[in-house]
C-alpha positions in Angstrom: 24.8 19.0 -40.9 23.0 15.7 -40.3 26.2 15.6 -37.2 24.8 18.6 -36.3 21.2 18.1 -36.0 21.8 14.1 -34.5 24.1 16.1 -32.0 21.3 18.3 -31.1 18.4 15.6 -31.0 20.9 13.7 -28.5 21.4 16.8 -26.0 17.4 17.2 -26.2 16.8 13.5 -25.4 19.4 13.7 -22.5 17.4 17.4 -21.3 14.5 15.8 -21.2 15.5 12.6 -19.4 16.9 14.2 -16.9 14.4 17.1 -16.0 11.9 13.4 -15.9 14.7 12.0 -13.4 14.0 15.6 -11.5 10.3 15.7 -11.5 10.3 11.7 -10.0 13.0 12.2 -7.1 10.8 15.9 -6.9 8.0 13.7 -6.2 9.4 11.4 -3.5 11.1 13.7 -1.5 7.9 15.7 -1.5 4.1 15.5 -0.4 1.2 13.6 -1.8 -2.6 15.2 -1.3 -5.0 11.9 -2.7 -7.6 14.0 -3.8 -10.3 10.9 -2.8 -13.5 11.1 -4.6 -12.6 14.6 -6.4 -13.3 14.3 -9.8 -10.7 16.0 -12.5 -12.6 19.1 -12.7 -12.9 19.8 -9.0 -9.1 18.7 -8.8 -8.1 21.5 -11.4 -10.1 24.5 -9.4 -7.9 23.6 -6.5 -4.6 23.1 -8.0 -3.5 26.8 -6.7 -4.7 26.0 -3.2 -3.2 22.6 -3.2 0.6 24.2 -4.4 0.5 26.9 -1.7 -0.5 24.3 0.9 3.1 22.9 0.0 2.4 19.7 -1.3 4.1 18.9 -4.5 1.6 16.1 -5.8 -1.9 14.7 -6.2 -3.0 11.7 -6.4 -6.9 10.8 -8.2 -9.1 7.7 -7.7 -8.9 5.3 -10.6 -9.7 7.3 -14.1 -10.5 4.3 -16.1 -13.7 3.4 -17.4 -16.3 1.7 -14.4 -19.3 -0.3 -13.5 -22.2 2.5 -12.9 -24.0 1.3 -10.5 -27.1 2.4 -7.9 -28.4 3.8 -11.0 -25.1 6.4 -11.1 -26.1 8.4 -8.1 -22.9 10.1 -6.2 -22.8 9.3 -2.9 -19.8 8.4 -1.0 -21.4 5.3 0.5 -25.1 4.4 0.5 -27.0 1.5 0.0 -29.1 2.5 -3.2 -27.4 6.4 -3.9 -24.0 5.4 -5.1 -20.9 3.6 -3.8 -17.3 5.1 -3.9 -15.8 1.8 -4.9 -17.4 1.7 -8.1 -14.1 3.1 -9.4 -12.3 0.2 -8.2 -14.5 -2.2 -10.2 -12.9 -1.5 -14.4 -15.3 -2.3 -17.2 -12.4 -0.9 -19.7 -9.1 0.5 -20.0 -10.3 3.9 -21.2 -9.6 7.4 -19.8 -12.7 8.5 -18.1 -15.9 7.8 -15.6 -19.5 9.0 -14.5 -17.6 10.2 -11.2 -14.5 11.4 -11.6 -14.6 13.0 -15.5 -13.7 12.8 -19.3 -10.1 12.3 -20.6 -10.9 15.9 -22.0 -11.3 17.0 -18.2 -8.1 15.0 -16.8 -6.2 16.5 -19.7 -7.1 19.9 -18.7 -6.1 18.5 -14.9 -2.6 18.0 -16.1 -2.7 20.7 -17.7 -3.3 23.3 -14.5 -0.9 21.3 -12.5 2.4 21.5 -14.5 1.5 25.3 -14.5 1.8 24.8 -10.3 4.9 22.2 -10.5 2.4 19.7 -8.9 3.1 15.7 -10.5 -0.5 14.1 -10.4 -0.3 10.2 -9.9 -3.0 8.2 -10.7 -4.7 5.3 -9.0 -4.5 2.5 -11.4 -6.1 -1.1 -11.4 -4.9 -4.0 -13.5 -5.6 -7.0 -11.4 -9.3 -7.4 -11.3 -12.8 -6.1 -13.3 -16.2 -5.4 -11.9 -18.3 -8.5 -10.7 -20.6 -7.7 -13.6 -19.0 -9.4 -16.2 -22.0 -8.1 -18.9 -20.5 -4.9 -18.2 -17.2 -5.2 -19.6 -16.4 -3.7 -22.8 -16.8 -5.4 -26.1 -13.6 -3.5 -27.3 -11.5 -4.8 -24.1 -13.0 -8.6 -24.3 -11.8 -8.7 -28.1 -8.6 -7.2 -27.5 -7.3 -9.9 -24.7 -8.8 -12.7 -26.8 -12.0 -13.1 -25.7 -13.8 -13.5 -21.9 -12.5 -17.1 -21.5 -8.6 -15.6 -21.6 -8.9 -12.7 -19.4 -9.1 -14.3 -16.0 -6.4 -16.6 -14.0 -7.5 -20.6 -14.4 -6.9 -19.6 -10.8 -9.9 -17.3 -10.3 -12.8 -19.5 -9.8 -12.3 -19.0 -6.0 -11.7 -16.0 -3.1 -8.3 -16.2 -1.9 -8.2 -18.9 0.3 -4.3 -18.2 2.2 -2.7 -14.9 2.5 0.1 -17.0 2.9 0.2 -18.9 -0.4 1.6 -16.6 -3.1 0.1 -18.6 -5.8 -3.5 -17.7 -4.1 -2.4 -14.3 -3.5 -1.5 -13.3 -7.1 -4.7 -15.6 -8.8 -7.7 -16.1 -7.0 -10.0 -13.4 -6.4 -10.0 -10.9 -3.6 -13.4 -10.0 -2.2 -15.0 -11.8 -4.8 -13.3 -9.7 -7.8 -12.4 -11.7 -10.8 -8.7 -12.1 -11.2 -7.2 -10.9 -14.5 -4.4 -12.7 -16.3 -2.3 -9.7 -15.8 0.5 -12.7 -17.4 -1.4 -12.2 -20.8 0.5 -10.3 -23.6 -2.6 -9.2 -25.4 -4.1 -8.3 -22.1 -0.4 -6.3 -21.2 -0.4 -4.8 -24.5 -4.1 -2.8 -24.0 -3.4 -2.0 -20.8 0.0 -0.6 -22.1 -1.8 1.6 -24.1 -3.8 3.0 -21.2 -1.1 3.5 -19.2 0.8 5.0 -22.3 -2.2 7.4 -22.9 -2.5 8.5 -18.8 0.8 9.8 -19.8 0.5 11.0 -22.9 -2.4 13.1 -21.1 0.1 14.4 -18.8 0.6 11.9 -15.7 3.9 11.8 -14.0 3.4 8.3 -11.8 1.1 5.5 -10.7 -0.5 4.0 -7.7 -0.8 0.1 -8.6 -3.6 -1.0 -6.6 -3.1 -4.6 -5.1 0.5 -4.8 -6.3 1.0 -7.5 -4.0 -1.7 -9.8 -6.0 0.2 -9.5 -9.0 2.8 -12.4 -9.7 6.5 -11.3 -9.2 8.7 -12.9 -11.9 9.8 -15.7 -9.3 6.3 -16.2 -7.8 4.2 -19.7 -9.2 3.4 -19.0 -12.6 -0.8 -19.8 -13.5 -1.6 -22.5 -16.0 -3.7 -19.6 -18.0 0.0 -18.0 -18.3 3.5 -18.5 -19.9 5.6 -16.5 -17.0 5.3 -13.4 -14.7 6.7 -10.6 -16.7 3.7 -8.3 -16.2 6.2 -6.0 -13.3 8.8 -5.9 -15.8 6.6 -4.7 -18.5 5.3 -1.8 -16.4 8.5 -0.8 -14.7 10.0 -0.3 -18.0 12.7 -3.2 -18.6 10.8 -5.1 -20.8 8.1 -4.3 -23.9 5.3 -6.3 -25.1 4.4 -6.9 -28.7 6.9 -4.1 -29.3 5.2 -1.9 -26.8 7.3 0.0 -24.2 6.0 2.2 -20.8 6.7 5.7 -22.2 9.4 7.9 -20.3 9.5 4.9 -17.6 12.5 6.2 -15.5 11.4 9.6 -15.0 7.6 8.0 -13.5 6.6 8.0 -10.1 5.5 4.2 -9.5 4.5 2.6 -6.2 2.9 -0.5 -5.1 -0.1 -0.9 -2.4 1.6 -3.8 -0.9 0.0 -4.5 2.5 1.8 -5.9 5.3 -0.3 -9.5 5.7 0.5 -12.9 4.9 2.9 -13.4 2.0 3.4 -9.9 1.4 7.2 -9.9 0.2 6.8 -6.1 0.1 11.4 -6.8 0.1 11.0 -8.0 -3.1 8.5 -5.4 -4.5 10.7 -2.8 -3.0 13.3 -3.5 -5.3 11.0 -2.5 -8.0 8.9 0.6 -6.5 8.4 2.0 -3.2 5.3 0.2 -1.4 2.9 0.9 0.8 4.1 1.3 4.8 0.7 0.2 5.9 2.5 -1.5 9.4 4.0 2.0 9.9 0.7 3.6 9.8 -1.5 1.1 12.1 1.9 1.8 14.4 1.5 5.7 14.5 -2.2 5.5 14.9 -1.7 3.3 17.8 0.4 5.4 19.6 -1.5 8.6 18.9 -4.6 6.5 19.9 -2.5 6.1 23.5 -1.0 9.7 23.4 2.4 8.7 23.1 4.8 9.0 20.7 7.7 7.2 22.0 10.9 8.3 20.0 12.8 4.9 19.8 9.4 3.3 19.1 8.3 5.0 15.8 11.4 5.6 14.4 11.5 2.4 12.1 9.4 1.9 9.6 8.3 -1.3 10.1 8.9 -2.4 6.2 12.0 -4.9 4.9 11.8 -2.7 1.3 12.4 0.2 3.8 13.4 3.3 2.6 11.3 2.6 -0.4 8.3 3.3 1.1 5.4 5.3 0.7 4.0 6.3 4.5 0.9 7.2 5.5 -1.5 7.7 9.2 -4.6 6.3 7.1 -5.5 5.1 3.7 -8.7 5.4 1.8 -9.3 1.8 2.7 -8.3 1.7 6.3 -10.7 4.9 6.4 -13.9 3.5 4.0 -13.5 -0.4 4.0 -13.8 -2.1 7.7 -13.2 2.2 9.4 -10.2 0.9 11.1 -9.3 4.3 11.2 -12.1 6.3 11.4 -11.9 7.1 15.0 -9.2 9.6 14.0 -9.9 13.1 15.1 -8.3 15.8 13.1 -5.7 16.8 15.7 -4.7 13.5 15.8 -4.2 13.5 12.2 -2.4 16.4 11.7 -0.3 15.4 14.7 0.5 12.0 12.5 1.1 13.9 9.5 4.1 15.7 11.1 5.7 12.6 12.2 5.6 11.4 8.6 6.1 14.6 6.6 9.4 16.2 8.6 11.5 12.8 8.5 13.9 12.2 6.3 12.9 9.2 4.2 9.5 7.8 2.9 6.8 9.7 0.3 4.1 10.3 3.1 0.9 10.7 1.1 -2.1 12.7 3.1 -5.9 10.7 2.6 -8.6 13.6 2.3 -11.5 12.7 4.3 -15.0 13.6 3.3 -16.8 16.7 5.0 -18.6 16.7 8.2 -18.2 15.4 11.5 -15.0 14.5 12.8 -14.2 10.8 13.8 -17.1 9.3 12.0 -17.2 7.6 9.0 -19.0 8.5 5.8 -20.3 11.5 7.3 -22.7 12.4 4.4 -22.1 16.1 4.1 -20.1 15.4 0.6 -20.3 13.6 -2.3 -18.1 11.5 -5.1 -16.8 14.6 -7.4 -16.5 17.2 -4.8 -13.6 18.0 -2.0 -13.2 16.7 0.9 -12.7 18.2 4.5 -10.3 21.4 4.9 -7.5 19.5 6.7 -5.4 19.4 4.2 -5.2 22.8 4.1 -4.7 24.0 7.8 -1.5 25.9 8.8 -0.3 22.9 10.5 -0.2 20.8 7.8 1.1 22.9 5.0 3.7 24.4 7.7 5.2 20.9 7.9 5.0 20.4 3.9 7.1 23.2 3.7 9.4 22.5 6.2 9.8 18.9 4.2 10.7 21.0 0.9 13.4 22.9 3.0 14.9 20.3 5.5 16.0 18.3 2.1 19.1 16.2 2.6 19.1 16.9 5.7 19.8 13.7 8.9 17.0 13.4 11.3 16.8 12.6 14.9 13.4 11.4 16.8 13.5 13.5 20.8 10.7 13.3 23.4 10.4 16.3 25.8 9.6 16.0 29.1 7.3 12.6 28.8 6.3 10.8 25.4 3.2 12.9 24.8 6.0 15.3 23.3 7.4 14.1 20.0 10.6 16.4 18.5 11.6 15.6 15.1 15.4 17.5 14.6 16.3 17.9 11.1 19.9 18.2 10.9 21.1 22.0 12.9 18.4 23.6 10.9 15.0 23.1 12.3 12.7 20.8 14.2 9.1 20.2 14.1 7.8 19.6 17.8 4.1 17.5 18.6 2.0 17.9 21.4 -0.2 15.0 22.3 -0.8 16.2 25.6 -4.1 18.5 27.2 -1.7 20.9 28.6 1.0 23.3 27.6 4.6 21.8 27.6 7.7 23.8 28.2 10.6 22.4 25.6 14.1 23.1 24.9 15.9 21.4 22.1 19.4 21.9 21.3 19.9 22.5 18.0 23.1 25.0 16.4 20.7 27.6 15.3 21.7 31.1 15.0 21.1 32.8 18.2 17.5 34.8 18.2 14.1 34.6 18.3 12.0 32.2 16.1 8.5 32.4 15.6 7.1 29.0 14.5 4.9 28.5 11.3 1.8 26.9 12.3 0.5 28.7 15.3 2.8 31.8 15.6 4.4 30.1 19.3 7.9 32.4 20.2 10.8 29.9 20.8 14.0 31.7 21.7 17.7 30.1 20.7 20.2 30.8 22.4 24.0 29.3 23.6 22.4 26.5 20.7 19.4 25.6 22.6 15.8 26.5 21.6 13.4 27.1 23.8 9.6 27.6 24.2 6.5 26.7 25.7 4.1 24.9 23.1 0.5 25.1 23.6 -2.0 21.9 24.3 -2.7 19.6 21.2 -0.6 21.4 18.8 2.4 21.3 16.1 5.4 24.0 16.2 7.4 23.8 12.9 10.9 26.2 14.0 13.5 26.6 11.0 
């Protein structure tokens, strides 16, 4: 009997590890939507929307506890009506904040999404606190042993070198106090965030400024013993007997940005990272109208293809508006480069609503949705097209000039980019059956024939053929 039942609590331990192993490699092969700004609630109303747009994640802004500040008004961005980087300041490890929601309301997130098969990662941010230090939780300053143990002995200072990994992992960046991520009783309440997050029903993390936290091999701060805070939270290591729950079958990536001593090679043999070369590369060429094929093809990362891709970021977008010239052609356009190739977890940045190409346009605020671009036939024609060109070799073809970007998955189907003003004749051969294909984001006839498609594709516009 007790064979029996040790037999059958074995076979359910292996079921479930491996349906986690699924839902993580479901994950990366798939599409992320960050839901900026949305809080839980508005998150859940749009589950259904967001699964039949094709993507097969979300990502939210941080959930944990926050400085309120401007008086808790909800604007995006405004100088006394409420700043969307107020979630990027933590006052506490808690589940819940005055812009995005309760735990009550993220649980009932999770919730909606497994009913869709959508993951939901969330934004999480262990290396620094608000400014406002007499806003930090009583429970959180007890737990890590009191204010003068929370911070790096580092962290009396900005960042003073990109390229000094000692300044990189703890000083502070833009003037954010630098937390002694190296701390076990720090590790240990943090754990139990994370731990509840999944408990809650989260299937992966973004760790903001991955690259500031100390690698194993990195210099070591006097306030710490040794770097073991990425070993902790990738699973191979516990603290205080404290483990990451279900840590293989998580999602986990690192924003790593490509400046200075980055050593995103090393952090890619943890987690993917952050492509963030890759992206100022495509927005370059789609600022120029040119997609050259041999030009775009790498990914511009050494932890490459562990990497997460994107055309903008919420910080290229709302910090210095690097890339809020963007029109949403152009977007879309960048989103099918990413999307149809092979490798990378391209992740899609929802803009606010209004005008296009401006920043902070004003016509939405923290808690609701964003713009509709997400949800245009172009987009969700290449999610789905992602979802059924899996496993599948890709090949990067320019038609007749480099304003015409053809992405060939395998013999099965090709997505095809107009960056031009005019209509573009194109043939692609490709060992399709012989007929006619209508494409699925703007209904454009291609006929295939002696394996060579061909077509005419209309100005400023995305053909998806399978």
């Amino acid at each position: 009997m007790l064979r029996r039942i040790f037999t059958f609590a074995m076979i359910f331990i292996l079921g479930v590890s491996a349906m986690s192993a699924e839902n993580k490699m479901q994950t990366k092969q798939g599409t992320i939507l960050h839901c900026w700004c949305w809080s839980f609630k508005t998150i859940e109303d749009n589950i259904e929307k967001i699964s039949e747009a094709g993507f097969t994640a979300i990502q939210t802004s941080p959930a944990n506890e926050c400085f309120v500040g401007d008086n808790g008004g909800l604007e995006i961005m405004s100088a006394k009506k409420g700043k969307w980087y107020y979630h990027y300041q933590p006052t506490d490890w808690k589940i819940g904040n005055y812009q995005l929601g309760t735990r009550d309301d993220f649980i009932r997130m999770c919730a909606k999404a497994k009913k869709f098969g959508i993951a939901v990662i969330v934004d999480v941010v262990p290396n620094h606190t608000t400014t406002h230090k007499d806003e930090i939780s009583l429970d959180f300053i007890e737990a890590v042993g009191g204010m003068e143990k929370m911070y790096h002995k580092n962290s009396d200072h900005t960042i003073r070198s990109m390229a000094n990994r000692r300044e990189v992992t703890s000083a502070m960046l833009g003037g954010l106090p630098d937390v002694n991520t190296e701390n076990p009783l720090f590790q240990e309440y943090f754990m139990n965030y994370i731990n509840d997050l999944i408990d809650c029903g989260a299937d992966g993390f973004r760790f903001d400024t991955a690259k500031h936290i100390a690698l194993p091999d990195d210099p070591v701060d006097p306030a710490s013993k040794e770097n073991d805070f990425w070993p902790i939270f990738t699973g191979k290591k516990s603290v205080n007997g404290k483990s990451v729950k279900n840590a293989d079958g998580l999602f986990i990536y690192g924003e790593v940005l490509q400046e200075g001593a980055s050593r995103e090679d090393a952090y890619g043999k943890l987690f993917p990272v952050t492509a963030s070369k890759y992206g100022k590369l495509l927005r370059s060429a789609l600022k120029n109208e040119k997609l050259n094929a041999k030009g775009i093809v790498n990914f511009q990362n050494a932890a490459s293809p562990e990497v997460v891709t994107w055309i903008e970021s919420h910080d290229t977008y709302a910090n210095e508006g690097e890339s809020a010239y963007l029109t949403n052609f152009m977007i879309r356009a960048g989103w099918a480069v990413i999307a149809s190739r092979k490798d990378g977890t391209p992740l899609f940045f929802n803009r606010p609503k209004g005008k296009e190409a401006a920043q902070f346009p004003g016509e939405s605020k923290i808690g609701e949705t964003g713009n509709d671009e997400c949800f245009s036939p172009e987009v969700s024609a290449v999610n789905k097209f992602r979802t059924a060109m899996q496993g599948e070799n890709e090949k990067f073809l320019n038609g007749e000039n480099a304003g015409i970007l053809i992405i060939k998955r395998g013999e099965k189907g090709c997505v095809i980019v107009n960056l031009n003003s005019k209509p573009s004749a194109v043939q692609v051969e490709i060992k399709l059956p012989k007929g006619t294909y209508i494409d699925k984001a703007n209904k454009t006839k291609f006929v295939c024939k002696d394996s060579v498609l061909k077509g005419k594709i209309k100005p400023k516009s995305i053909c998806v053929v399978y």
